[in-house]
N, C-alpha and C positions, 0 to 999 in steps of 0.2 A: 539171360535173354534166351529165349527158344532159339533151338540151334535149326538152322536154314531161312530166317524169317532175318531179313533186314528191315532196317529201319525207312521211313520213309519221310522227308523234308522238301516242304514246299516253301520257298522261298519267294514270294510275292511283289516286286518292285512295281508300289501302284501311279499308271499313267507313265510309266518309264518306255518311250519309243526306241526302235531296235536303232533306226539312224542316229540317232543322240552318242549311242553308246561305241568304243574303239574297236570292239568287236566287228562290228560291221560297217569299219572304217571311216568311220566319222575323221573330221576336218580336225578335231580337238582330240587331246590323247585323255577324256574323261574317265575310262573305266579299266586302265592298266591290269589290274587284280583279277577282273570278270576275263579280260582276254587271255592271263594267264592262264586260269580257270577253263577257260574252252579249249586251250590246246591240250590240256587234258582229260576229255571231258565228250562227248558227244555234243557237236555244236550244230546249229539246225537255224543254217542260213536264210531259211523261207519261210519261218511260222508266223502264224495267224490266231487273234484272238476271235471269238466268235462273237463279238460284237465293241461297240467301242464306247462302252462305259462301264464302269463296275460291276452292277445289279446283274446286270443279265451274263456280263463273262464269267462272274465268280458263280452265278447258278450253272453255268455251264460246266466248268470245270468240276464244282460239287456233286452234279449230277451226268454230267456226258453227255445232254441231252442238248439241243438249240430253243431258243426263245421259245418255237411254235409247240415246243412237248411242256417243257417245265413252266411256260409261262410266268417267270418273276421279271417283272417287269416296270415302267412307270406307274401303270394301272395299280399294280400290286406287285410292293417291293420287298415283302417275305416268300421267304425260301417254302417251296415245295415241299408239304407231307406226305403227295401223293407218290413221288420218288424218292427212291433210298437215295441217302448222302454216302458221299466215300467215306464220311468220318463212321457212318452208322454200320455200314459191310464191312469195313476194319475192324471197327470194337465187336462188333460179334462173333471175330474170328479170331479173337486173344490179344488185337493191338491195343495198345493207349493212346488214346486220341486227346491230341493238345492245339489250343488254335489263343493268336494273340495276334490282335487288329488294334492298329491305327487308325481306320476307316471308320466312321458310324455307321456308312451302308452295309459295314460286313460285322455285324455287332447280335448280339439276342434280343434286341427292339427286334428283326426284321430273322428272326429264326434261324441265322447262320451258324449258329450254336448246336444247332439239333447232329444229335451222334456225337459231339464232341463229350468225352468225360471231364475234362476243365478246356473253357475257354474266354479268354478276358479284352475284355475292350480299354484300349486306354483312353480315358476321358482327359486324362493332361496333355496330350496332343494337338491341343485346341490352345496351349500358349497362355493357360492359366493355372501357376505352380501352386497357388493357396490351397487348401482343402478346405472346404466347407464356407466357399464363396456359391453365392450364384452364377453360372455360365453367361456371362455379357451378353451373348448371342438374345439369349433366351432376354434378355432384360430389353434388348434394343429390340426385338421383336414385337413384345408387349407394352411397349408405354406409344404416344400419341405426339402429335404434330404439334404440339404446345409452346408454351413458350418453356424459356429453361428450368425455373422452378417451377414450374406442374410437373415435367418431366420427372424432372430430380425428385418430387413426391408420389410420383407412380413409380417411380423405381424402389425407394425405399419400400414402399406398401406391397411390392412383389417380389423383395427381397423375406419382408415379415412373413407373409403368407408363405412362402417355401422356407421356413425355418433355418434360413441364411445366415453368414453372417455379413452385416452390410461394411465391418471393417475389410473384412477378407477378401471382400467383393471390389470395394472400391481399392485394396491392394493391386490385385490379376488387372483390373480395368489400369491401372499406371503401368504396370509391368508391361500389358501390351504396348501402350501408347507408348514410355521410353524404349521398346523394341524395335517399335513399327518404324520411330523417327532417329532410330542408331546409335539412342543415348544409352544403351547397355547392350552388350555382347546378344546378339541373335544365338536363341537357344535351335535346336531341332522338332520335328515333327514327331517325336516318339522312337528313331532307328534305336540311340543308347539306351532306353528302355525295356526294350523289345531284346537288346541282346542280354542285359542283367535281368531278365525274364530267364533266357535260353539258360545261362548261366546255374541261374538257382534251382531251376529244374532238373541241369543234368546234376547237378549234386548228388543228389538222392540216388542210390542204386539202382537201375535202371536192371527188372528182372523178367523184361516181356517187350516185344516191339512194339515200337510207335511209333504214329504217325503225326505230327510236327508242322502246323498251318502258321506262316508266317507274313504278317501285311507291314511294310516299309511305305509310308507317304510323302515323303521328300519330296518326290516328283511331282505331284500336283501341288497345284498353287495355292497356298501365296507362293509358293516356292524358297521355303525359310528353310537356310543348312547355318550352322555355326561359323563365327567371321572368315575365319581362314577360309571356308568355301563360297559365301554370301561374299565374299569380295573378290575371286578368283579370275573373274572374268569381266569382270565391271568395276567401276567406283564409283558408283552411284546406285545402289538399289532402289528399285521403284518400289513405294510405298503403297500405293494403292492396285495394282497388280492389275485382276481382272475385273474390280470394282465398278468400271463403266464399261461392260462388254457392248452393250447395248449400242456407246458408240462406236466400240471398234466395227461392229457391223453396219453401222449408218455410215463409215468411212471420216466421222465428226471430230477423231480425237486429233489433237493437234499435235505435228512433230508423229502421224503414228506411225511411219517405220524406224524410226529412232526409237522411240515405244516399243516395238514388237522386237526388235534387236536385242535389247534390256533386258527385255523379257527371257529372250533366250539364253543369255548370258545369265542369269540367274537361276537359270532350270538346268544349264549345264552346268551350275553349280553345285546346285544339288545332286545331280548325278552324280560327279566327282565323292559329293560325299555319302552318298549310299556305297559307292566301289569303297571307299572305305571302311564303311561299317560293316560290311560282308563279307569284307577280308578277317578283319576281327571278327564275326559269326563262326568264320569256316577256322579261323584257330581257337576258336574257345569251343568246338566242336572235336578239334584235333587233341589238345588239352585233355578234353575228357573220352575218348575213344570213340569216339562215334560215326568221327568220319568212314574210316575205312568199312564200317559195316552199315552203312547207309548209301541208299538213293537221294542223294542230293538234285532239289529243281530249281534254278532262276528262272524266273519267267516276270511278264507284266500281266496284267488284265490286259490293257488299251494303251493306246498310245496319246498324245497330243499335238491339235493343231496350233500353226501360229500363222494365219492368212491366206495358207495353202488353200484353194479349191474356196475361196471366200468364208472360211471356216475357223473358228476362234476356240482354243482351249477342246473339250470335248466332247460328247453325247449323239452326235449323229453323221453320220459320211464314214464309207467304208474302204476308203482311201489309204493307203499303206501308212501316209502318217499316220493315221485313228487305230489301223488295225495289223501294223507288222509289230512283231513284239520279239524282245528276246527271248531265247529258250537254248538253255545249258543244261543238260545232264548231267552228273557221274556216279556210278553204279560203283560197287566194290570189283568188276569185272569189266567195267568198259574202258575203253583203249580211247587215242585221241583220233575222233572220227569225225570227218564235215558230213553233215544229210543236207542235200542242195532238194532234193524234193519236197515240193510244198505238205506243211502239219500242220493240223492247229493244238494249242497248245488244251483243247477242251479234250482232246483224247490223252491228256494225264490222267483222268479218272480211271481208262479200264488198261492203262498202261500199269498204275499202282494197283490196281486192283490181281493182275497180272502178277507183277511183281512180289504179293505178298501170294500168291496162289491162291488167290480166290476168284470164282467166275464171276463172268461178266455177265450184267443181267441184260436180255432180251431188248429194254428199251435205250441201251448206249449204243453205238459202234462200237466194232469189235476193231479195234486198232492198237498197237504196240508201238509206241516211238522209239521201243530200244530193237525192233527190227521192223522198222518202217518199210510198208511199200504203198505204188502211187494210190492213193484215193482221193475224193472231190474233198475239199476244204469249203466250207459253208460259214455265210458270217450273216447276223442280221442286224439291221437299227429299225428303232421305231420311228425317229425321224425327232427333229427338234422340240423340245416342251415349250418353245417361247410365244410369245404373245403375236399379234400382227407385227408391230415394228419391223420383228425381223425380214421378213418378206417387204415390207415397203422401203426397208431400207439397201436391196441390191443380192438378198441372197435368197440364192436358186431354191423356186417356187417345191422343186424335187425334195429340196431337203424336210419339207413339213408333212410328211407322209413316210409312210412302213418305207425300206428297200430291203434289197439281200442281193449276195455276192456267192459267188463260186468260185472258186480257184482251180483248174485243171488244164494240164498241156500250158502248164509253166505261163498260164495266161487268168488274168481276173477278168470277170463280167457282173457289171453290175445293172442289178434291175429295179426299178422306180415304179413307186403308183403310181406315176402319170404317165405311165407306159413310155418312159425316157430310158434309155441304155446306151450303156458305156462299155468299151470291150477295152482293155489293157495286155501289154507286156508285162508281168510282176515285176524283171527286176528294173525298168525302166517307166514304170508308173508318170506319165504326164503328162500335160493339155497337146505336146506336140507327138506324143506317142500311141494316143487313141486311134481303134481301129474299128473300122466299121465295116468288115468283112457278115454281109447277112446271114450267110450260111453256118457259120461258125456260129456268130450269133444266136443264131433261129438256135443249134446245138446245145449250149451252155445252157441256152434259157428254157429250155423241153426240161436239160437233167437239171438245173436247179428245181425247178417246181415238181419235177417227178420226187426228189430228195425231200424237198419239205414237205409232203404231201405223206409221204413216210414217214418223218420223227414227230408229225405232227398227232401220227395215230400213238403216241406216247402220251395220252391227254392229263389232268389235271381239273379236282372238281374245285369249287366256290369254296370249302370247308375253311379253308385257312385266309381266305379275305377278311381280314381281320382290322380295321383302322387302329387301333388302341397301339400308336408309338409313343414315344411319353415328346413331351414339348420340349426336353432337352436334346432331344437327338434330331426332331426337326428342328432346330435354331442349328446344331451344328453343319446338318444338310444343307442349308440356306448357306450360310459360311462359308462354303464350299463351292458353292454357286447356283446348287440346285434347288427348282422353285416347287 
């Protein structure tokens, strides 16, 4: 390996919230491993994702940039040509760039490939072990409201036209269903995969640094970890998950804070077993040397709600559940340090970029998390994709439009297109802790719009608005929740 160039690993826990985890003392001792990890480690008490879904946090971090420069968005969920990627200012500068996703938002449908020299999407992550079945999603998306054999014959007839096979298919389709209903061992989201990925790759002589993108999905729902964790905190896993959000927001579902309890208890199961599978990452890393000369990151994209702020699961509200995330460093040089000043974790791009001694180009912040000082922390949402229900059904009219948030002087403010705002305490975030101080106020809300008014001159043309995802990655989006 080139001598002075360390390696660089991102570690990705997607939808994994900073309070969940025992790092920041959570009620549950779920993340034993991760806390060991931060006492030696740079640990960064106050970070912030720059928005609270995937798409646009992982553009962020990719590119450094917020919503209003890179624009990947709902509108359009491929990655920016118009801005250089960390993977592309790495390989051009002697790294090898590796990237493995669980996620299909973070996949080469949607260009998050670009600058990587290999990077793989695991499509078994979806809970279908056959090869060369068709994707269920994709089958229950395309047949009709029938009776059951018309159905069963439009599935067969889109299983032939995709050169399927329909034994295979209706394999994965039993697999799920004995999983879903506990008649076989709950498999994982893809973590064991992702680490005999890590594994097979350090094999190979490693003769030039690189850079190491890694997406863990445990955390978002269904919320599937293997029995030992799928039963850690519950006896009873809920089967249908977030399957009728629609009525967790109408207030419809019956028993639903026994429902949303369940719910937790099955996310903090997963947790538990991500700290496990990252313990094992970080000695199959130690195994083959790579720890000690590497920059190692935890971090999340976003976080997740569970009723908080009338808010379910994730995509809009910049509320610390949605958008406080863990963030762990360790450098071959860093000591065990707490950073209590607010970061957000979208200034890893010109911190790695730093890190391998390459400049920081003109449209990022110029910010270092391995020598942090204070600057505004900025987050955006676009505001909910749902239909009217939501709105008729009790949740705040604010959430169906753009907002964006600030963090500075250890306080968040949030601002609404309906010219609504909310000013917070960060470490004490809630309905009884809002402050309505106008002058401070009027403050936040000048330098926020002074801020986006700036990254926004980082533009981005029409080029890459592209629709051609293929139907298998939207049937796994939809799966996911997203419409």
């Amino acid at each position: 390996m080139q001598q002075g160039r360390h390696n660089i690993i991102w570690i990705v826990l997607d939808t994994v919230r900073a309070e969940s985890t025992s790092c920041y003392g959570y009620k549950r001792d779920t993340t034993p491993f991760l806390k060991s990890l931060a006492n030696e480690s740079m640990f960064y008490s106050h970070a912030f994702s720059s928005a609270p879904w995937t798409t646009p946090s992982h553009a962020g971090m990719f590119t450094g940039t917020l919503s209003v420069a890179h624009q990947t968005d709902r509108s359009n969920e491929r990655l920016t040509p118009d801005l250089p990627s960390l993977a592309t200012l790495l390989g051009e500068t002697g790294y090898k760039t590796v990237g493995f996703s669980n996620n299909a938002h973070v996949s080469p449908d949607f260009d998050f490939d670009r600058g990587f020299h290999h990077f793989q999407f695991n499509t078994e992550s979806y809970n279908e072990p056959l090869d060369g079945g068709v994707p269920i999603s994709r089958i229950r998306s395309n047949t009709s409201d029938g009776t059951w054999y018309e159905q069963l014959d439009e599935a067969l007839q889109y299983i032939r036209d995709r050169d399927g096979s329909a034994l295979k298919t209706v394999g994965n389709w039993i697999y799920r269903k004995a999983s879903e209903n506990g008649w076989v061992g709950h498999s994982d989201r893809g973590a064991a995969s992702t680490n005999e990925f890590v594994r097979k790759f350090l094999s190979n002589p490693q003769d030039q640094p690189f850079f190491l993108y890694l997406n863990y999905m445990e955390g978002h729902a269904p919320y599937q970890s293997p029995d030992e964790f799928q039963y850690r905190y519950t006896d009873d896993p809920l089967v249908s998950h977030w399957s009728s959000q629609e009525d967790y927001f109408g207030q419809t579902v019956e028993d639903q804070e026994q429902k949303i309890n369940a719910l937790r208890d099955q996310y903090d199961g997963c947790i538990s077993y991500l700290d496990s599978k990252i313990e094992e990452l970080i000695e199959i890393l130690r195994q083959k040397n790579q720890f000690s000369n590497s920059m190692v990151v935890v971090t999340s994209d976003h976080g997740e709600a569970f009723g908080e702020w009338g808010l379910y699961e994730h995509k809009a509200g910049l509320y610390n559940e949605l958008t406080h995330v863990p963030l762990i460093i360790n450098t071959p040089k860093s000591e065990s340090v707490d950073i209590s000043i607010p970061v957000s974790n979208r200034w890893l791009f010109s911190t790695s970029l730093k890190q391998a001694g390459v400049e920081v180009p003109e449209h990022a912040i110029d910010a270092d998390l391995l020598n942090p000082s204070p600057k505004p922390v900025l987050m955006e949402s676009e505001g909910l994709p749902y239909n009217d229900w939501v709105y008729d059904n009790g949740v705040s009219s604010r959430f169906s439009k753009p907002h964006e948030a600030i963090v500075m002087n250890n306080k968040k403010y949030i601002q609404y297109d309906t010219d609504d705002a909310e000013l917070f305490e960060i470490q004490r975030e809630s309905r009884t802790n809002q402050r309505f101080d106008s002058e401070e106020s009027e403050t936040m809300g000048s330098k926020l719009r002074e801020l986006l008014t700036d990254a926004a001159r980082s533009t981005r043309s029409d080029s890459c608005r592209d629709d051609t995802i293929t139907e298998e990655t939207k049937s796994q989006l939809r799966e996911l929740g997203y419409r």
